[in-house]
VEXGUMAR-671478 format. One record per residue (C-alpha): x, y, z; residue number from 1; chain; residue in one letter. Coordinates in nm, 4 decimals. Layout:
+----------+----------+----------+-----+-------+-----+
!        X !        Y !        Z !   n ! chain ! res !
+----------+----------+----------+-----+-------+-----+
!        X !        Y !        Z ! NUM !     A !   A !
...
+----------+----------+----------+-----+-------+-----+
// end
This chain:
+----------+----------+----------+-----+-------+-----+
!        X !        Y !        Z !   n ! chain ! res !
+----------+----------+----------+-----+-------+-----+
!   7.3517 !   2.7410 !  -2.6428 !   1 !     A !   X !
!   7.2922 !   2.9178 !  -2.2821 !   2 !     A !   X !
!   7.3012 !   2.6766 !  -1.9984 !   3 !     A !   X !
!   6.9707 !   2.7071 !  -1.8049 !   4 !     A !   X !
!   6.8469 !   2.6315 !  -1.4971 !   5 !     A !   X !
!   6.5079 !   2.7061 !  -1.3783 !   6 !     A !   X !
!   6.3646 !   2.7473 !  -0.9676 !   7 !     A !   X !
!   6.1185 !   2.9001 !  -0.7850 !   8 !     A !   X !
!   5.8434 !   2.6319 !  -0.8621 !   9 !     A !   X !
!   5.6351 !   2.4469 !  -0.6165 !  10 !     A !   X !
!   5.2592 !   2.3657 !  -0.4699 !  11 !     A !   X !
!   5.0894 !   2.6661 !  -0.3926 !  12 !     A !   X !
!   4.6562 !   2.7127 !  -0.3351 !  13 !     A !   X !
!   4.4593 !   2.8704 !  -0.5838 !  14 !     A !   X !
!   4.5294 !   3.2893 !  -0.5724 !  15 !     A !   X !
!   4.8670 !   3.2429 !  -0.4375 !  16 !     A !   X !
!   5.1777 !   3.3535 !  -0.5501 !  17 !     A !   X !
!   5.5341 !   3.2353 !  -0.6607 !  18 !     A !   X !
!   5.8874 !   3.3986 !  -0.8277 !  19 !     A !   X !
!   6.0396 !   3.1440 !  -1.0887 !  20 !     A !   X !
!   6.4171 !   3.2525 !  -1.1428 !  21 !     A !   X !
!   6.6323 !   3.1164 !  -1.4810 !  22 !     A !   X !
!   7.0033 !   3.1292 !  -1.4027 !  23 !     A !   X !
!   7.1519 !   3.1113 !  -1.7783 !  24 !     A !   X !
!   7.4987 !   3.1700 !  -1.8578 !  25 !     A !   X !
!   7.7017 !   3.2388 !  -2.1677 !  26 !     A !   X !
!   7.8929 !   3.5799 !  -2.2522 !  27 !     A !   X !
!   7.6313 !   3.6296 !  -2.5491 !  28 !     A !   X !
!   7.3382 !   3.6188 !  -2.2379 !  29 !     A !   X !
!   7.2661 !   3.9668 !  -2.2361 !  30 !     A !   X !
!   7.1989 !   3.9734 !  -2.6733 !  31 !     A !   X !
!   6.9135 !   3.7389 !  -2.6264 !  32 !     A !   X !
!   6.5751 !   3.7808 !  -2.6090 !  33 !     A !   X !
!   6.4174 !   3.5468 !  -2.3268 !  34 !     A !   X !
!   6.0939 !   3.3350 !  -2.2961 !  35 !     A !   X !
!   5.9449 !   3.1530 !  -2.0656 !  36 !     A !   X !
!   5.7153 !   2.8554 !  -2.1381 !  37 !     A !   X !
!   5.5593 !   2.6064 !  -1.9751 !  38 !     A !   X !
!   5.4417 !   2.2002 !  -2.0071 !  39 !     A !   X !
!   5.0831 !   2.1068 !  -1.8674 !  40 !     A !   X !
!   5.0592 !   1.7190 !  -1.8058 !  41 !     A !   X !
!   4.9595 !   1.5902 !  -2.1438 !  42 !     A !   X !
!   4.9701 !   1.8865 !  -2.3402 !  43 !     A !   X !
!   5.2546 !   2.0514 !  -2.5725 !  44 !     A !   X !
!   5.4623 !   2.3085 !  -2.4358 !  45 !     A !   X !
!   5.3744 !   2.6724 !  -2.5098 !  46 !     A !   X !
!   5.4653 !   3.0399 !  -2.5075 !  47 !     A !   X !
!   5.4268 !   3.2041 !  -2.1704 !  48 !     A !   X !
!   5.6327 !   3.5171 !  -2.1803 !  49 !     A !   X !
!   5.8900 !   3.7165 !  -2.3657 !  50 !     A !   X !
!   6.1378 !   4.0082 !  -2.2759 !  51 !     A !   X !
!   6.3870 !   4.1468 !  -2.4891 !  52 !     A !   X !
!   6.7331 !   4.2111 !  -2.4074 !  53 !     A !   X !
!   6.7067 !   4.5653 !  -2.2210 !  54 !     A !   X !
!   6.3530 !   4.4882 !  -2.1314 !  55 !     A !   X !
!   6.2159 !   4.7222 !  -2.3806 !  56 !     A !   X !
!   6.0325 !   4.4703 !  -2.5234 !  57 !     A !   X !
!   5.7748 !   4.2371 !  -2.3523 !  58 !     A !   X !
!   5.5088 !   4.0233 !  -2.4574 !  59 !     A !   X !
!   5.2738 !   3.7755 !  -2.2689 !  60 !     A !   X !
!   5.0164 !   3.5104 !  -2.3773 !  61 !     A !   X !
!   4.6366 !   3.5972 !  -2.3006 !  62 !     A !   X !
!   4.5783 !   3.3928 !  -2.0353 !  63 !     A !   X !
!   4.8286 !   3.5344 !  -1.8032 !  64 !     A !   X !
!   4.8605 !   3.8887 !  -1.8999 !  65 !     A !   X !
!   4.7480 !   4.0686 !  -1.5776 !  66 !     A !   X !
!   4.9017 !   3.8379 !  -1.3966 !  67 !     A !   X !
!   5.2087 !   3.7487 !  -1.4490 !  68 !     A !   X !
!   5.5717 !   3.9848 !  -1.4721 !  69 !     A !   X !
!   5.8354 !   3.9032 !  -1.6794 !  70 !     A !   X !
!   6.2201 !   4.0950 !  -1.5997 !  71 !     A !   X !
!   6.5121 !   4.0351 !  -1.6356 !  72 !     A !   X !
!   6.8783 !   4.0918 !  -1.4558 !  73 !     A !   X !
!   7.1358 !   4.1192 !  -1.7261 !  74 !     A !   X !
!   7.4422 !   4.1706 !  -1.4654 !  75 !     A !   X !
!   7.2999 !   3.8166 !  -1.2851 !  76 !     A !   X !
!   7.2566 !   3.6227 !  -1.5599 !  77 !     A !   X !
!   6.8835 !   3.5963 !  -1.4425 !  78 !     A !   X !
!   6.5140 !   3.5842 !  -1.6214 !  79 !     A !   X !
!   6.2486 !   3.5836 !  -1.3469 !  80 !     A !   X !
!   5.8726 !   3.5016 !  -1.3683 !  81 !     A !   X !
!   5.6390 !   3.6666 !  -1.0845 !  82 !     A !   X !
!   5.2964 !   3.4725 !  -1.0872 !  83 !     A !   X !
!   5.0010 !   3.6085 !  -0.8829 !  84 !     A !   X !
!   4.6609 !   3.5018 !  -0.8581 !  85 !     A !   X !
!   4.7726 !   3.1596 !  -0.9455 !  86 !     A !   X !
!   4.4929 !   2.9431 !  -1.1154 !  87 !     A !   X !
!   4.4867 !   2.5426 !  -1.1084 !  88 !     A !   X !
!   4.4863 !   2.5679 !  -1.5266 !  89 !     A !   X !
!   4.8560 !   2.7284 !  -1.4596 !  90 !     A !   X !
!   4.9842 !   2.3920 !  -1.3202 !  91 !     A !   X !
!   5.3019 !   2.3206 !  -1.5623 !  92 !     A !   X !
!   5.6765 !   2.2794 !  -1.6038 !  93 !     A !   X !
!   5.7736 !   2.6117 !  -1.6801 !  94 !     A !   X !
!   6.0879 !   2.6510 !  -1.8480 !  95 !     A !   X !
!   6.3091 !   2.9387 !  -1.9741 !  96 !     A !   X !
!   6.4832 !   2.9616 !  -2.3130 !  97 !     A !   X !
!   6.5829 !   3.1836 !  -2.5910 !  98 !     A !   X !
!   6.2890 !   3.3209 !  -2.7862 !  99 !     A !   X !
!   6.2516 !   3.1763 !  -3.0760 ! 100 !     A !   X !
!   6.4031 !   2.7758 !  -2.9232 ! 101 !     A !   X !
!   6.2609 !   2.5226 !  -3.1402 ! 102 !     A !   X !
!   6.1034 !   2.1763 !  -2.9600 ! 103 !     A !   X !
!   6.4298 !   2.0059 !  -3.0990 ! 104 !     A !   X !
!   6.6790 !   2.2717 !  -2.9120 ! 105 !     A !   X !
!   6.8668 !   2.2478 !  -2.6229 ! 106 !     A !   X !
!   6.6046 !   2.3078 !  -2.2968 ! 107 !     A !   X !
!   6.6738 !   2.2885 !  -1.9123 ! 108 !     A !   X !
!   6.5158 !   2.0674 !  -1.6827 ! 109 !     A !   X !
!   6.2041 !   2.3428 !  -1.5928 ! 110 !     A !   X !
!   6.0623 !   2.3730 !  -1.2131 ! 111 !     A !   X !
!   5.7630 !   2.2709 !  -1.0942 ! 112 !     A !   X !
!   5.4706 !   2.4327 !  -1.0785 ! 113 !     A !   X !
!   5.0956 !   2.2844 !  -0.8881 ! 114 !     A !   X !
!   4.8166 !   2.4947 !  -0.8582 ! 115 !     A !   X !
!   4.5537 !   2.3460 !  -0.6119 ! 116 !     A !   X !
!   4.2124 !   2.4491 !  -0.5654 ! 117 !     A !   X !
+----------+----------+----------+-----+-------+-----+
// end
């Protein structure tokens, strides 16, 4: 497993902006493909974002594409999320992970993320 820990999050208006960073560690970091996800209240957690290891590869879900930028800083150890145009429906626990990390894995604690109108 790659220890995790997620930041960035907080309460931001509707059409703001915020930078989520993932801090994971481990040798093997830089082999992995990384996600990010995220938790609405009530709801099951769900894909977000992908990048592969040398950032060739990147993938995002429908409903942020546009607006959201997935990278990645191999020498750091770091993921990072930049969210613009921030919607209330993007209010969530957004976590980082391994692509591919089942419900039953190993995940970090997320960060905060509140959307107001």
């Amino acid at each position: 497993q790659v220890p995790l820990v997620e930041s960035g999050g907080g309460l931001v208006q509707a059409g703001g902006s915020l930078r989520l960073s993932c801090a994971a560690s481990g040798r093997t970091f830089n082999n992995y493909t990384m996600a990010w996800f995220r938790q609405a209240p009530g709801k099951e957690r769900e894909f977000v974002a992908l990048i592969s290891r040398n950032s060739h590869g990147i993938a995002y879900t429908d409903s942020v594409k546009g607006r959201f930028t997935i990278s990645r800083d191999n020498a750091k150890n770091m993921v990072y999320l930049q969210m613009i145009d921030l919607k209330p429906e993007d209010t969530a626990v957004y976590y980082c992970n391994k692509e591919g990390t089942p419900s039953s894995g190993y995940w970090g604690q997320g960060t905060q993320v509140t959307v107001s109108s």
